[in-house]
C-alpha positions in Angstrom: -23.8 233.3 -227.1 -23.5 233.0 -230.9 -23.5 236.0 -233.5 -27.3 235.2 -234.8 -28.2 234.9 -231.1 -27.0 238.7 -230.2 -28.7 240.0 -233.2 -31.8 238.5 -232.7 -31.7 240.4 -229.1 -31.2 243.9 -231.0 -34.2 243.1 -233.6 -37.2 245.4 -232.8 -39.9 243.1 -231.3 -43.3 244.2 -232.3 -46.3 244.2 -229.7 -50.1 244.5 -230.7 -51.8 246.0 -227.9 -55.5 245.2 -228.1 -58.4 246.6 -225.6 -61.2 244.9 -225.0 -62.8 248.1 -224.1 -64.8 250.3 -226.2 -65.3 253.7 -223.9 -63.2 256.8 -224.8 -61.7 256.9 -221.5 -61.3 253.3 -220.2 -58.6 252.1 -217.9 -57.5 249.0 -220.3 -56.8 251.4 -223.0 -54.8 253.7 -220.8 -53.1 250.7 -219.3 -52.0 249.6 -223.2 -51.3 253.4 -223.7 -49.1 253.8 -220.7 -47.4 250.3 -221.3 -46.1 252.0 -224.9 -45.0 254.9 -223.4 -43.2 253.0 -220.8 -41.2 250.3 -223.8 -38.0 250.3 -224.0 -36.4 251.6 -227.7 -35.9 248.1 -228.8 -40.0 247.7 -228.5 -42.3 248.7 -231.0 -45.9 248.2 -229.3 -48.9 249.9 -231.4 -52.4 249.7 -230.2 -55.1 248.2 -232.5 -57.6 250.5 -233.2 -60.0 248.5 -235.3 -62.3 246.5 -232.1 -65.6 248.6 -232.9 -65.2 248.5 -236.7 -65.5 244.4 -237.2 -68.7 242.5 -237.8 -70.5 240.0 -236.2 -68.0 237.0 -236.6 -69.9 235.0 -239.3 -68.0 231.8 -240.8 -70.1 232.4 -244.0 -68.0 235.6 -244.8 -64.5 233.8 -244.5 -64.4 233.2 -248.1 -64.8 237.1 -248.8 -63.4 238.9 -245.7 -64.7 242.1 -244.5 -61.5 244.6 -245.0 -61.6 245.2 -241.2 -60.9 241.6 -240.7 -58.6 241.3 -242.9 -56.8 244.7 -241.3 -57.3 242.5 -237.5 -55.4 239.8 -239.4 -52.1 242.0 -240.9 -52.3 243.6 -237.7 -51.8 240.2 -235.6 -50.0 238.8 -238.2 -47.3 242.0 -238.4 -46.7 241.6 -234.4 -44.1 239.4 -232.5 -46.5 239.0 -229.3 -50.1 240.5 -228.0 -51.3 242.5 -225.3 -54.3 242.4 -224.3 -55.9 244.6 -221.7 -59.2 244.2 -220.5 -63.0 244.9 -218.7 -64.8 242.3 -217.2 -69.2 242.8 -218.1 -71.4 240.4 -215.9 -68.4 237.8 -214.7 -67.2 237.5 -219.0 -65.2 239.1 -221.7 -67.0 241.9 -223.6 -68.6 240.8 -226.7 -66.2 243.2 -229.0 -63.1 241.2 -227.7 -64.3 237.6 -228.1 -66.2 238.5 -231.4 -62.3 239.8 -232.5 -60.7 236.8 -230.9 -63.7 234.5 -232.6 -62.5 236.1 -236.1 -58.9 234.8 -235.5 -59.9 231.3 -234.5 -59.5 229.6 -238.0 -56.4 231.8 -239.3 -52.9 230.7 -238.6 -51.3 234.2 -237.4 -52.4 233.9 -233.8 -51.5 230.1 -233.4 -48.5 230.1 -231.1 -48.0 233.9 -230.4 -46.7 235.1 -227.5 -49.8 236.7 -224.7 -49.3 238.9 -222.1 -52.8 239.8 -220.3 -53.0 242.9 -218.5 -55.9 243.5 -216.1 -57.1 246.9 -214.9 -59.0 245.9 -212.0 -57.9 242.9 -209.2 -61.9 242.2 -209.2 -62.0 241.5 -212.8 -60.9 237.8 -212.2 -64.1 236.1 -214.1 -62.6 237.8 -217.2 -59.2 237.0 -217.0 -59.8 233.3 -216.6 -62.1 233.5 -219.8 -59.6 235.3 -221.7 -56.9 233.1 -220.5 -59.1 229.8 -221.2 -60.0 231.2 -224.7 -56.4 232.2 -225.7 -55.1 228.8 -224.7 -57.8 227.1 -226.8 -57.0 229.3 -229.6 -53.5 227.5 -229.4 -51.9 231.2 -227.9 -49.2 231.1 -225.7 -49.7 233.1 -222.6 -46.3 234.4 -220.9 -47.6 234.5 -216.9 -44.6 236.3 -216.1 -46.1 239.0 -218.2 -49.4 239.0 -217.2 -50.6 241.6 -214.4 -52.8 243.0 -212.2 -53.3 246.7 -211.5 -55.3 248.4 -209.4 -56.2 251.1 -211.0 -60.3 251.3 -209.9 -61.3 254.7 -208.6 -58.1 256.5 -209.5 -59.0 257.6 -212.5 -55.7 258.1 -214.1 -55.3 258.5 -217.8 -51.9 256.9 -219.5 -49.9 260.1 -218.0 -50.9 259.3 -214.5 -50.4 255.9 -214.7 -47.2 256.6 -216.5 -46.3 259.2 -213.5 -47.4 256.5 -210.7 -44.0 254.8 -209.9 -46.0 251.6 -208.3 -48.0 251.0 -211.2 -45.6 252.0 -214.1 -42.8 250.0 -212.4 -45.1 246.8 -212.6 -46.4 247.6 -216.0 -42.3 248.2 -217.3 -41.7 245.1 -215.1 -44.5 242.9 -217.3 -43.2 244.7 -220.4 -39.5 243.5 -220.2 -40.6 240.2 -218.9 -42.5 239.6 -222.1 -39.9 240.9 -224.3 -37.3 238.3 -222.9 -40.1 235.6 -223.8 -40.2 236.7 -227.3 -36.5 236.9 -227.6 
């Protein structure tokens, strides 16, 4: 291993987490909550806050960006790979996550980035192929050895709990270093 090859391995990788959720107390965000808890030092993984705050994705406002999509944009732009957590609403993606994802479709920061897609529910499966079908298209790189399943329906556990649950927070820090080596 060469000299520029072991620094690049101590760099701090950066992680946007993103939920597709909108509810206060939503499993996806607690799942994303839990997963930057559980990072190791070396892992700087922030969760976007901005999903209810963009417009309707309109081509016609490209030209003069609403400042909440231009914020989506830094944010995306700032991190080294993107987690994204979230619901399935009648067999799709909810409208907040694909109208975010549709605002990132003509810019060049999410071409190529590394995807890890985490799912809060094993019956959400309509989603996850929609989100994975739209990040390929978008020219993302999904990382499947990142990507998981939890089960966390009915259990009602806040980013503590699942935190606390050795099953679920040995997957999640499982996912977490698996997507770090792909970044690396």
């Amino acid at each position: 291993m060469t000299f520029a090859n072991l620094k690049s391995k101590s760099q701090t990788i950066r992680i946007l987490a993103i939920s597709g959720s909108l509810r206060q107390f939503s499993s996806n965000t607690a799942l994303l909550q839990a997963a930057i808890a559980l990072s190791p030092k070396n892992i700087q993984m922030k969760l976007y806050d901005g999903l209810g705050d963009l417009p309707h994705f309109n081509p016609d406002l490209e030209p003069m960006e609403p400042p909440s999509v231009t914020d989506l944009r830094a944010q995306v732009k700032w991190s080294d790979g993107l987690a994204i957590s979230s619901p399935e609403y009648a067999h799709g993606v909810p409208r907040a996550l694909k109208n975010a994802l549709n605002w990132l479709v003509n810019g060049e920061e999410f071409i190529g980035k590394p995807i890890a897609l985490f799912n809060a529910s094993p019956r959400a499966v309509h989603a996850q192929a929609s989100l994975t079908e739209i990040v390929t298209t978008m020219a993302g790189r999904i990382v499947p050895e990142a990507c998981i399943t939890v089960s966390l329906l009915g259990r009602n556990l806040d980013a503590a709990g699942i935190v606390a649950n050795p099953e679920v927070s040995n997957e999640l820090q499982s996912a977490i270093i698996s997507f770090m080596n792909a970044i690396q």
